[in-house]
Steps between C-alpha positions, in 0.01 A plus 500: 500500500199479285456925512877515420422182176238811414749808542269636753691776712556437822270728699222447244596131582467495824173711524367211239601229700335633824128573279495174365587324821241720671274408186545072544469556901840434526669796654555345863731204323740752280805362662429178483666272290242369182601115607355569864186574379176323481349381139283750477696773630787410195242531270377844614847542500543438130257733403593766697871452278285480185322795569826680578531669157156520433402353219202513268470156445556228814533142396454224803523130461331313742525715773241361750656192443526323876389808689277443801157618405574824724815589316303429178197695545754818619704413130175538309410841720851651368464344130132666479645823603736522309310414197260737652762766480511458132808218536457228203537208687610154266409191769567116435291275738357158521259646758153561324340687803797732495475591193103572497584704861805729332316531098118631702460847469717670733328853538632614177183386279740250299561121585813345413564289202572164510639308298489092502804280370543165444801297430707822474253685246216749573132349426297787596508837568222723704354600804283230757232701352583389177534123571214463667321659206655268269470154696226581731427665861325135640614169574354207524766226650398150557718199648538182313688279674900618547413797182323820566272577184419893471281729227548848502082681453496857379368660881489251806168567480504289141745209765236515741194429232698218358532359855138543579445341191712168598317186681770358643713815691743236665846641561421850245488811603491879338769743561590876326777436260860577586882568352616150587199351378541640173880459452405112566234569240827636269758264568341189549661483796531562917798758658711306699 
């Protein structure tokens, strides 16, 4: 249906459908019906139809959302391929790690953008690279009773002076800096 939506001839069609099945490991199901398959299988499945008239650009919302971690971590394998095969990829996700996993550099010498948005407008713009630069690579996070209390250093080594520095080291520690911890930093507030 979706090749026909696309006018894509039929034998061209059919020799799509078959690579892109092969391509999200889903050959061995092609005549099964989408609603008897697993989670993660329909959402292979749904990029294998989006990738049926190959386009340039490949927008996904959310699409790791309530995978297993298996199914997940074999999502972000086909995403970074693609991408890797010169696809722009356009992803929406609450999930921080995700996003520093898929915008790393993928072999190509470039890391993806991202892009960080708050209340339905963008905020900032650049690479992890970038806002780590900005806010700082080291963290200093200490616990005050219910609230967590956090400084971003230039280096961790800068975090790790500061702690050295402290008297009292009760319930602080020093960690490298990372996406969620600066979207926080951003916002103002936690992802849900």
């Amino acid at each position: 249906f979706h090749g026909r939506m696309h006018h894509i001839p039929n034998p061209q069609r059919q020799e799509l459908i078959d690579r892109y099945l092969d391509y999200v490991s889903l050959s061995d199901r092609k005549s099964a019906l989408a609603k008897t398959l697993s989670g993660g299988m329909k959402r292979r499945l749904q990029i294998a139809r989006a990738l049926l008239h190959e386009p340039k650009i490949l927008f996904l919302d959310e699409p790791t959302v309530g995978l297993d971690p298996q199914n997940r971590r074999r999502l972000w394998e086909v995403i970074r391929d693609l991408n890797r095969q010169g696809m722009t990829i356009l992803l929406t996700t609450h999930y921080m790690e995700e996003v520093e996993f898929l915008c790393q550099d993928n072999g190509t010498g470039k890391t993806g953008r991202i892009g960080i948005m708050d209340a339905g407008k963008l905020i900032e713009l650049g690479t992890l690279t970038d806002f780590r630069a900005k806010y700082g690579e080291g963290l200093v996070i200490k616990q005050v009773g219910d609230k967590i209390d956090y400084k971003f250093f230039p280096t961790v080594a800068d975090a790790n002076s500061y702690l050295d520095s402290l008297s009292n080291k009760t319930g602080v520690m020093c960690r490298p800096s990372n996406l969620e911890d600066i979207f926080v930093e951003l916002t103002g507030h936690q992802l849900d």
